[in-house]
N, C-alpha and C positions, 0 to 999 in steps of 0.2 A: 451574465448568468448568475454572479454572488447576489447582485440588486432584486434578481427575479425569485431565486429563491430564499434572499431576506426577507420583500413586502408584496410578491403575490397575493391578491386576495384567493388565488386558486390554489387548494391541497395540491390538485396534482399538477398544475404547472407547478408548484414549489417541488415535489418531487423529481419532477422531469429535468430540471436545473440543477438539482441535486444530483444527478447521475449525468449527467453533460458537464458535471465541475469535476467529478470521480474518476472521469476519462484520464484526467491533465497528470495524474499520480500522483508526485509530492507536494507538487505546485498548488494540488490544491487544498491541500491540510489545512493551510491559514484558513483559507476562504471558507470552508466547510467549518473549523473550529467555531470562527467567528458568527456563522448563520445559527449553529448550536447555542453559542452562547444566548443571542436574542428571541430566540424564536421562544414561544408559549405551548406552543403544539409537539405532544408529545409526538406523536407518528413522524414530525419533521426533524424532531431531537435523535427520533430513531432512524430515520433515515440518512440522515449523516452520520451517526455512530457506525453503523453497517459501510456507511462511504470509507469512512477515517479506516477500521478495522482492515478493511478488505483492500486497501492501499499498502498499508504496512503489511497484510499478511503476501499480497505479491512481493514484495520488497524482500522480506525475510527469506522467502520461495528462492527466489531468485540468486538474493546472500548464499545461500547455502547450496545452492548449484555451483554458483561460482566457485565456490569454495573448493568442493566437491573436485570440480573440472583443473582445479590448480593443485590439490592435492595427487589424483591421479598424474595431471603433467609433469610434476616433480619427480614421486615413486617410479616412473620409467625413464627418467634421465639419470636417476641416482646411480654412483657409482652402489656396487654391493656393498653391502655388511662385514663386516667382519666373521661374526656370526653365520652369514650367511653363506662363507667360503668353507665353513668347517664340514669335515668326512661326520 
């Protein structure tokens, strides 16, 4: 997929590679970094920048669920407050 959307001569096979490397999540940052670096075409520099963003921004999503979900799982194991005993 990196090879196809490095030296396609086809726009949209380079696009279509470019969203078949997006799929893979982290895995494919290098791959996607790298096609950016080379490429000449603006719309394929932008189509990987959209890949790269939209990876990390599930990444983050995701961080912040978990976070979220281990936050809550703590707060209902805790023993109380101290604070939290008083009249």
């Amino acid at each position: 997929m990196k090879e196809r959307a490095k030296w396609s001569q086809n726009s949209a096979e380079k696009k279509t590679a470019i969203r078949e490397l997006s799929t893979h999540g982290d895995m494919a940052i290098p791959a996607l970094e790298e096609i950016l670096s080379v490429t000449a075409y603006d719309e394929i520099k932008a189509a990987c920048t959209e890949a790269i963003k939209a990876i990390k921004g599930k990444n983050a999503g995701a961080t912040t669920q978990n976070q979220k979900k281990e936050d809550q799982e703590s707060s209902a194991g805790a023993e109380p407050k101290l604070a939290d005993l008083s009249p």
